[in-house]
N, C-alpha and C positions, 0 to 999 in steps of 0.2 A: 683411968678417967674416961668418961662416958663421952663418943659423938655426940657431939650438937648438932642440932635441928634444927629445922625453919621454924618451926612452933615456936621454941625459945628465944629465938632471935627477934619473931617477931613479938612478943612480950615484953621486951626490954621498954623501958619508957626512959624520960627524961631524966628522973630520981636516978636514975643505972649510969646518968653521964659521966664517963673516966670510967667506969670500973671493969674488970675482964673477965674474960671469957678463956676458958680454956680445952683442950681436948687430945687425946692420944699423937703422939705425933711432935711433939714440939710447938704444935702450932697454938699461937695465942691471940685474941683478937681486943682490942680496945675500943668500948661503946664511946661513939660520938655524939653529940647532940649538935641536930643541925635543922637550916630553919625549914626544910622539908622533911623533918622526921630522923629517927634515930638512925647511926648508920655504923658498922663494925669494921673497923680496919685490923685484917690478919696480915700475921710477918711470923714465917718458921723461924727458930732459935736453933742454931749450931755451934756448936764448937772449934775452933780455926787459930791455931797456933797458938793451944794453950787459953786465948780469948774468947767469950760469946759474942758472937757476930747475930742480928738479925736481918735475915732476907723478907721484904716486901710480897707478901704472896696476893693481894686485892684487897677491896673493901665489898663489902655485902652493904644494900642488896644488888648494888649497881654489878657485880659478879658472884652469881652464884657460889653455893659452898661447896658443890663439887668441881666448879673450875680452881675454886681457890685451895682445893685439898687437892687437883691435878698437878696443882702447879708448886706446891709444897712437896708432892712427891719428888717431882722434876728437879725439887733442887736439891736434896736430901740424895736425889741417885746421883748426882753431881759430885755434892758432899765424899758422897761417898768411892767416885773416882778420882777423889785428888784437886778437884777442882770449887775454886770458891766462886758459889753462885754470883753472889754482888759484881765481882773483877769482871764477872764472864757479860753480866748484863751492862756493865759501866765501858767496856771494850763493845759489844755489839754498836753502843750508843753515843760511841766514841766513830766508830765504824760507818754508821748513820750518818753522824753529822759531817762526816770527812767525805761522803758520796755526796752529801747535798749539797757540798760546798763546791767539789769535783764541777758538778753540774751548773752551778752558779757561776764559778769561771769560766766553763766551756762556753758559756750562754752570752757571755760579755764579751769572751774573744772572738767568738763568731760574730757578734754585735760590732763589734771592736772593728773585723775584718770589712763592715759593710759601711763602715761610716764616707759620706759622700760626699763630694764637694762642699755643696751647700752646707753642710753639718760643721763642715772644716771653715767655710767663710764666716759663717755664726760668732764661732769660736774666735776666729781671727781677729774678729771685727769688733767682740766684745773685751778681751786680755792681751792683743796684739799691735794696734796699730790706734793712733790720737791724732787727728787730722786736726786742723785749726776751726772747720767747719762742721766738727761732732762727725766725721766721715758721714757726714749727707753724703757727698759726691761717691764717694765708693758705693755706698747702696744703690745708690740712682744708678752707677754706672753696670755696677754688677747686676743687679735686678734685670738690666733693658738688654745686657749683653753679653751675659755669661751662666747665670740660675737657669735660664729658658734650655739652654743648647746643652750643659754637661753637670747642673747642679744636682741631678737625682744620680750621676756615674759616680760609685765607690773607688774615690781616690785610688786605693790599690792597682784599681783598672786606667787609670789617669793616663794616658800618653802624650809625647808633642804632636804627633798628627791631631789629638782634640782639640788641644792650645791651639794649634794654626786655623785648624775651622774656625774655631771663633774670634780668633784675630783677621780671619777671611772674609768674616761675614759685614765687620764694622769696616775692612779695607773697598769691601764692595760698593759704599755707599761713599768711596770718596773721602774719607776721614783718617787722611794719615798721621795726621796727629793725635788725633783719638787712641791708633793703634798703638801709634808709641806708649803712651800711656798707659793703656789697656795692658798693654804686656811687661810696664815694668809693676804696674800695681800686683800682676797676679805670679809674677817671678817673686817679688815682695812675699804675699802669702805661702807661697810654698818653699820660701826658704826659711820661711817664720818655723812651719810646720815640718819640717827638714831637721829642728835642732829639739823637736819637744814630744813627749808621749801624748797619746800612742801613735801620733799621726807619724812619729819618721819609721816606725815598723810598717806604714806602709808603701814609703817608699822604697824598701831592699833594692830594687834594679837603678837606683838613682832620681834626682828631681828632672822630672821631665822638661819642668824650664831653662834647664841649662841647655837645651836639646835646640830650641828655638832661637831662629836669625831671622828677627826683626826685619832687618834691612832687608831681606829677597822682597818681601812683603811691600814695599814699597815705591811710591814714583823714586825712577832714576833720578830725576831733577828733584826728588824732596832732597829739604837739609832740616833738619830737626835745629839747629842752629838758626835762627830768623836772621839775615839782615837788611829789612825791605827799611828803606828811609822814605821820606815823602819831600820830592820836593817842594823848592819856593812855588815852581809854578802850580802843583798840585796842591800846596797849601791852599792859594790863592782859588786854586776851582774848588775844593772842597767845599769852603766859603760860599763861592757864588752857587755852589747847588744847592748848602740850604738856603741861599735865600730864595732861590729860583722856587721850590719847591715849595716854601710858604705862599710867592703871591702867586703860583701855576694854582694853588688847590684854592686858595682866597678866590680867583676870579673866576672860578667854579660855579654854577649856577648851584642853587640848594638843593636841588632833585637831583643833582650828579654828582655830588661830593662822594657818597660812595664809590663813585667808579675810577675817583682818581687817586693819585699816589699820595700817601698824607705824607706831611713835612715831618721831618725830622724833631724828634721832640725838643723845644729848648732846653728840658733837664740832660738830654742826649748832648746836646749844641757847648752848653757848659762845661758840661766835664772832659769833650775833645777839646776844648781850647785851652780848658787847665792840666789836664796832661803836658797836652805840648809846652805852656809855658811854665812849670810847676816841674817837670820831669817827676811827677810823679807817678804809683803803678796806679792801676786803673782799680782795684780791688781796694786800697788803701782811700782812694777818693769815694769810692761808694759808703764805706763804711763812714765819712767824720760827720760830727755832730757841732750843732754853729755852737755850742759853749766852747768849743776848741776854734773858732774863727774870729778874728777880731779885724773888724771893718773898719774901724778909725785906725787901728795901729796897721792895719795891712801886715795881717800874721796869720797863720797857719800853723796850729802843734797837733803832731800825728804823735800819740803815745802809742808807748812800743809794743802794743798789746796789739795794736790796731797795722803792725806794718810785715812784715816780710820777711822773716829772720832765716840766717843761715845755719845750719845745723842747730838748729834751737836759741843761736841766739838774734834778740832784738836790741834795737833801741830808739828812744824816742827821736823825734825830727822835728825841727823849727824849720818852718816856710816863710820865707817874708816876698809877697806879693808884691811883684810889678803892677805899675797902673794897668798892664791890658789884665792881668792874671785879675787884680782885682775888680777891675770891671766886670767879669765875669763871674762872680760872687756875688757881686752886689746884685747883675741881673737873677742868678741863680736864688738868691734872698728872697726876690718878689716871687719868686715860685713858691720854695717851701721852706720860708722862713718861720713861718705858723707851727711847726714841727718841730722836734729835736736834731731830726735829722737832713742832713744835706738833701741825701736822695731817700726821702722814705717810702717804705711799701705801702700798697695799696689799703692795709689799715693803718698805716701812719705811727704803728706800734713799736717797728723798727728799721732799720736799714735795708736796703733795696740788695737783691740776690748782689754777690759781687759778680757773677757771669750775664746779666743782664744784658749790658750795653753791649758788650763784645758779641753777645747773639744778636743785638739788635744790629749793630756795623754788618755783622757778616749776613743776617737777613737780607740785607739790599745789596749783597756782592753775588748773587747766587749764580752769575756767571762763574763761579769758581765753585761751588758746591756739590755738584753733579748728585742735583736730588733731584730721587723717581717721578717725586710728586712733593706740593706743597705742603708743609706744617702747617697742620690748623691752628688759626689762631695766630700766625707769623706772618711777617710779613715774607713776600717773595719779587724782588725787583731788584734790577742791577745798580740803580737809582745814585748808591754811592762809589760805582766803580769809578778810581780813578785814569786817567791817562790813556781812556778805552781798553783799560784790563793787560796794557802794552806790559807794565812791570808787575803785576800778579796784583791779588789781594793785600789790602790793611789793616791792620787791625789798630784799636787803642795803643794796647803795649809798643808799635810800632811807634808812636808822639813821643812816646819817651825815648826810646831811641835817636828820631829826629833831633829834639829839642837838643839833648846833650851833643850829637854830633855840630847842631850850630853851634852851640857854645865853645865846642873844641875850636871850631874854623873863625872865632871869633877873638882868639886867641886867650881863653880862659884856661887855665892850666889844669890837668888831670886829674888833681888830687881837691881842687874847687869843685869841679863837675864830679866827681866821684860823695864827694859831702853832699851835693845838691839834689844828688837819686840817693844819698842815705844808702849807699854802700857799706857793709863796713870792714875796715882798714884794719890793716897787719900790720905789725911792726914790732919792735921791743916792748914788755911791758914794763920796763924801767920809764921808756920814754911815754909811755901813756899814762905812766902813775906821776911823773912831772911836769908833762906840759898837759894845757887845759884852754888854751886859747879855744872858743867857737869856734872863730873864723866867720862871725856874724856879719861883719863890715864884707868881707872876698864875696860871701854869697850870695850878700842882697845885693851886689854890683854885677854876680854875675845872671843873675835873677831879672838885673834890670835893663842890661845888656840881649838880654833875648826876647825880652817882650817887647821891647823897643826895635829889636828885628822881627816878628812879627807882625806888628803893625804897619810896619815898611813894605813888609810883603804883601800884605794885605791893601795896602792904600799906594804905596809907588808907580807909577806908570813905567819907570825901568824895569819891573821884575815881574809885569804883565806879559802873558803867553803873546805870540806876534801876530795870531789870527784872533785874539781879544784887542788888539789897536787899532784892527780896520775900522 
């Protein structure tokens, strides 16, 4: 059988589609028809235990007829040492894919080995960790004081001395409670990343946060524990600063109202008196909306989505408003009663940050702040320190404290004041699947019991400071 040609090959037309081409050698080729023109696929035929096996030798014209009669040799001498082409090419290409894949892992473990804080907080923040507030606070926190200083360091490199930098830097500014925080959110992520691939292959030497002690880091005289109360006489000045404070800036000329201290917002005014007399948290007050307030029935329901739960769990809370607690709603009413919500945001769309106020109290303590410089946009004035700063800083949360400590010395029993801050209580669950009593009568007596000593403090001449009688 005669070599074929280019000549011949190039003759073939479409009429030739399927049919073959043959030539010395075994080798055989089968005309295609394709939409750029006629094209010839050769494959040499052998014989391989007893079977004809065809090996793929190319197509023409896209490979020449003497590459593809090189490579029909090639496998014919193969053939002929014992070896079957197809196995040898299916093993090369077995060979191939198992080095690209070699190389694909090497590329991801290196990758693997470089991933860096920030990559690991990503992570954390999106399959890790469901804060009540969609972890706003974690991002804000982490963004402002933790990404800046070690979020481009590959975790692997991660040590406690980085952790304390940046526990040093927010300790610097005065913010020891921040720090507490700060170190157990990011002990949190790294313990998250401690139990999961591939972030615990980078910790082999251990989690660096077990390494860090908090406390050196801290004032001697901090207690992460609060127990600042306020007193009756401080109740009573707190009172008289804002009012001092509204008619000090009222009798303000108009071209100098800038330059004076602005009163305390009545939205601000409200909700420290409903703390106090509500023991309720301060985040639970920012959030309610007046469809949960009833002004004629003097009622407050905090559903339990809205309040505080411990280890995931909530439950809803009935308030029944003493006359002062209600007074204080009714004025809060003519605020922003136009709204859904008690305290709404500046578009009125929804509830006010729950850390507002508490920045706004500690704005006017900055006797106790030890900041470099002003926050723009903030206020900066000692305005609401009490008792000359003699027993530290106050906060909101601190009225609720208060409030309930009256009600103890008022002699309401433990387990009433425990129901009225919405505690909640242990005990058998035999005896909570039978008894069911509210205890709505003990609370609205003790409820009304403290606002009724507020008011006393507030208006009595016996429980006025002794340099306010002069």
């Amino acid at each position: 059988m005669p070599k074929l040609t280019v000549k011949q090959l190039e003759a073939l037309t479409l009429e030739n589609d399927g049919q073959s081409v043959r030539e010395d050698g075994n080798l055989t080729g089968k005309v295609v028809a394709r939409k750029k023109g006629i094209a010839v696929t050769f494959s040499y035929r052998f014989k391989w235990e007893s079977k004809f096996k065809d090996f793929a030798c190319g197509t023409w014209p896209t490979k020449s007829l003497s590459d593809i009669r090189s490579t029909r040799d090639k496998a014919r001498q193969k053939v002929a040492d014992g070896i079957n082409p197809n196995d040898e090419k299916k093993a090369a290409r077995i060979q191939v894919q198992a080095a690209i894949a070699a190389t694909i892992a090497e590329a991801e473990r290196k990758a693997a080995e470089n991933l860096t804080v920030e990559d690991l907080f990503n992570e954390w923040l999106k399959d890790g960790v469901a804060r009540q507030d969609g972890n706003s606070e974690l991002r804000r926190s982490f963004t402002k004081n933790v990404l800046p200083f070690i979020g481009q360091k590959p975790l692997r490199n991660l040590t406690e001395k980085d952790l304390l930098a940046v526990l040093r830097t927010v300790r610097e500014r005065g913010l020891n409670r921040a720090v507490v925080i700060l170190n157990n959110d990011m002990g949190q992520m790294l313990r998250w990343a401690e139990k999961r691939k591939p972030w615990r292959g980078m910790m082999e030497d251990g989690n660096p946060a077990d390494l860090v002690d908090v406390k050196k880091l801290l004032d001697h005289d901090y207690q992460e524990q609060r127990d600042r109360l306020l007193s009756p006489d401080e109740i009573r000045e707190l009172h008289n600063i804002f009012s001092r404070l509204e008619h000090d800036y009222d009798a303000l000329p108009a071209g100098k109202k800038y330059s004076g201290i602005r009163p305390v917002n009545p939205r601000v005014q409200c909700a420290m008196w409903i703390c106090l007399s509500t023991l309720c948290r301060i985040g639970e007050l920012l959030k309610a909306e007046w469809q949960h307030v009833s002004l004629d029935k003097g009622t407050w329901f905090i559903p339990a989505e809205a309040t505080k739960g411990h280890k995931g769990k909530r439950q809803d809370h009935h308030v029944f408003l003493s006359s002062f607690a209600l007074a204080q709603f009714k004025r809060l009413q003519k605020e922003t009663g136009h709204t859904p919500f008690c305290f709404p945001s500046k578009d009125e769309k929804n509830h006010v940050d729950t850390k507002t106020v508490s920045k706004l109290i500690g704005d006017r303590q900055c006797h106790f702040k030890n900041r470099s410089k002003p926050l723009t946009g903030r206020h900066n004035d000692d305005s609401l320190v009490l008792s000359k700063g003699k027993k530290g800083e106050w906060t909101p949360h601190d009225l609720r404290r208060t409030g309930s400590t009256m009600m103890q010395e008022m002699g309401v029993s433990l387990e009433i004041i425990d129901r009225c801050q919405n505690h909640l209580l242990g005990g058998s669950k035999v005896r909570r699947h039978y008894l069911h009593h509210d205890y709505a009568k003990e609370k609205t007596e003790a409820w009304r019991l403290l606002g009724e000593r507020i008011e006393m403090i507030l208006n009595a001449w016996n429980v006025m400071p002794a340099e306010s009688r002069k």
